[in-house]
C-alpha positions in Angstrom: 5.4 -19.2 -2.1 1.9 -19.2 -2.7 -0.7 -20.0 0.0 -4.3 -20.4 -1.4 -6.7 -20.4 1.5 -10.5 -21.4 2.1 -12.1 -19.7 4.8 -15.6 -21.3 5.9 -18.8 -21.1 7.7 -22.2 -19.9 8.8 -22.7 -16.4 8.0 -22.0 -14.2 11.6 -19.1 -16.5 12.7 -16.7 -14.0 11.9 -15.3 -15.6 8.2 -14.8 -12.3 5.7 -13.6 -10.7 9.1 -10.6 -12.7 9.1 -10.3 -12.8 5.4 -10.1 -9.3 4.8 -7.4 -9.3 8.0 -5.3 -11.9 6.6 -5.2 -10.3 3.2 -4.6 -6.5 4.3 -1.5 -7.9 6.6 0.0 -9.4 3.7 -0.3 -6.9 1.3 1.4 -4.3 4.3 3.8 -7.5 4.2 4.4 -6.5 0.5 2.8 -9.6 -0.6 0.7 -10.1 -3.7 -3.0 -11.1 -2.2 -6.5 -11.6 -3.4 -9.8 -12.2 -1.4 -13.0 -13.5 -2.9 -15.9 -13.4 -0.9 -18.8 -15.8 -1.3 -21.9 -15.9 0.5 -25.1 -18.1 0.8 -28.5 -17.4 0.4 -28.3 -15.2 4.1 -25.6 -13.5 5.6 -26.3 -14.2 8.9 -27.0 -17.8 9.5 -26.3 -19.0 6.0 -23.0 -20.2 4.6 -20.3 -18.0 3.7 -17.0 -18.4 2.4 -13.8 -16.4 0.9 -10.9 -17.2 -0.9 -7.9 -15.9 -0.1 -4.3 -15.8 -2.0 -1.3 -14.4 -0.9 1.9 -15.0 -3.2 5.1 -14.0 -3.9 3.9 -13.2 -7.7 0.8 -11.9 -9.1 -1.8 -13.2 -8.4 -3.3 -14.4 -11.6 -7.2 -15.5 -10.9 -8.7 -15.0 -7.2 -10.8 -18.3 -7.1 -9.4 -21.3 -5.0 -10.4 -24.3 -6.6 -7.6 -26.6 -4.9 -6.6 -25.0 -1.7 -3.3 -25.3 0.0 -4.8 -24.7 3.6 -8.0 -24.3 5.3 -10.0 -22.5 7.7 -13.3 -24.7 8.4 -15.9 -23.2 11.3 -18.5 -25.8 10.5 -19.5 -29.5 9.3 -21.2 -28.3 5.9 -18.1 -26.3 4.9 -15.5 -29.8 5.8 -18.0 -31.5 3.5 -17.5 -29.1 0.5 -14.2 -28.2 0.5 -12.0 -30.9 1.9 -12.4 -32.9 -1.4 -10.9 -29.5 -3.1 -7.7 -29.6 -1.2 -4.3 -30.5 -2.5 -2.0 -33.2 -1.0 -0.3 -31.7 1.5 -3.2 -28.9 2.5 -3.6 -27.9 6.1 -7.0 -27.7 7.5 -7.7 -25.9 10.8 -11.3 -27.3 12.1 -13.5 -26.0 14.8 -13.7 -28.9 16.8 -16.3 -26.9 19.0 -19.0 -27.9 16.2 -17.1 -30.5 14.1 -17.2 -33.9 15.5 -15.5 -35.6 12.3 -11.8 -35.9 11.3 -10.6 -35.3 8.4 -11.0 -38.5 5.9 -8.0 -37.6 3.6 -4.9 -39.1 4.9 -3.0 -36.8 2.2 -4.4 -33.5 4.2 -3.0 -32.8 8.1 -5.8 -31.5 10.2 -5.6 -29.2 13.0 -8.7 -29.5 15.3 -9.6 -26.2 17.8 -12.0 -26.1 19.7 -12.5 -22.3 19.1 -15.8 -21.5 20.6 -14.7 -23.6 23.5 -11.5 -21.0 23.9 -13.5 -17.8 23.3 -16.1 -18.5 26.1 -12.8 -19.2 28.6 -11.6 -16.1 27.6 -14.8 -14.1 27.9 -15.9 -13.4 24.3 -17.6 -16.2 22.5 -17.7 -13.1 19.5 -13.8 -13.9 18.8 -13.7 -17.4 17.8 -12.8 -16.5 14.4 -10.0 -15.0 15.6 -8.7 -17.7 18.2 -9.1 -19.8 15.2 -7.0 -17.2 13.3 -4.2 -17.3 15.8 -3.8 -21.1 15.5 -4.0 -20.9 11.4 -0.9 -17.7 12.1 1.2 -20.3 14.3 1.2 -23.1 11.9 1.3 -21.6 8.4 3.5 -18.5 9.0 1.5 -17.1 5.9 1.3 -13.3 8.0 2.7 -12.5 11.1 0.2 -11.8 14.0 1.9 -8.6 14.6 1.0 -7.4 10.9 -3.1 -8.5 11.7 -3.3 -6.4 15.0 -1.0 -3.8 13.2 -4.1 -3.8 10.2 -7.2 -4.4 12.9 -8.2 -0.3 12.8 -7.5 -0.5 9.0 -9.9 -2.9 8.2 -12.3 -2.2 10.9 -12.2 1.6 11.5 -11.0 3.7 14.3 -13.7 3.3 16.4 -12.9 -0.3 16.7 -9.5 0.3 18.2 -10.5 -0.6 21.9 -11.5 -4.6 20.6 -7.7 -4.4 19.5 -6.3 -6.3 23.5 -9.1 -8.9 23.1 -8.0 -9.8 19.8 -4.6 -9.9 20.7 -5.6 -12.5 23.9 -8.1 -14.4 21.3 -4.7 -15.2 18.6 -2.5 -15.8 21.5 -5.0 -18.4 23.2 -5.6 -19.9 19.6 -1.1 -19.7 19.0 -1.0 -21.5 22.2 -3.5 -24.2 21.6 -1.9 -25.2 18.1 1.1 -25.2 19.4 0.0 -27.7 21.8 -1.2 -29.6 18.9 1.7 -30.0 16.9 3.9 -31.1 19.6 1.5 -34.0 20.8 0.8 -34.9 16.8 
């Protein structure tokens, strides 16, 4: 098993934040991960983008230059990297600022309208994280329990009392792929 994972966006929607979550759960899964980071020319407003691996093996290089699966949070990042994905891939999309399906009939698409869910729930901060939860129900690649389990690790202490919200935000975002892949 070896799930190689784009994670894209504008800079401030929350894309290393999940990165660094996803890969700190699986190595506490005792998994073998890398994550890249890439960002544009700002952090805030400009694009950003990690890789992430997690393996069963070593993991040999950390760049993802044909990507199993996808996390795409706006139009600009679909453009880039669905041509980059392998047969097969999985692409979560933000259907909240995405208005176009995926053109590859060779890639299944999961469209969430993340920023849609985060407002209903109170939070329009944790869209990343909705989108997270739907990306956990589908691929199995960590479990959600191991992310919340890693949420102080990666964000300090101090952070501990955003922990429930999270929780609600994967939940909503499990729910809504869920949904999904029974009507698909």
């Amino acid at each position: 098993m070896e799930h190689k994972i784009v994670m894209a966006g504008f800079g401030g929607q929350g894309i290393m934040a999940i990165g660094q979550l996803t890969t700190y759960a699986g190595m506490v899964e005792g998994k073998h991960v890398s994550w890249l980071p890439s960002y544009g020319p700002e952090m805030r407003g400009g694009t950003a983008n990690c890789a992430v691996i997690i393996s069963d093996t070593p993991v040999s290089a950390p760049t993802v230059t044909a990507s199993t699966a996808g996390i795409i949070m706006n139009a600009p990042s679909l453009d880039k990297f669905e041509p980059e994905a392998l047969p097969g891939a999985k692409f979560f999309i933000n259907s909240s600022l995405i208005n176009r399906k995926i053109q590859r009939d060779d890639v299944e698409g999961f469209y969430i309208p993340v920023n849609d869910i985060a407002a209903e729930i109170g939070n329009p901060k944790v869209a990343n994280i909705v989108m997270l939860g739907a990306f956990l129900e589908i691929t199995k690649v960590v479990s959600p329990e191991t992310v919340l389990k890693v949420f102080t690790k990666v964000f300090g202490e101090n952070k501990a009392k955003f922990i429930p919200m999270n929780q609600k935000a994967m939940e909503e975002g499990s729910k809504y792929a869920k949904k999904q892949r029974v009507n698909t």
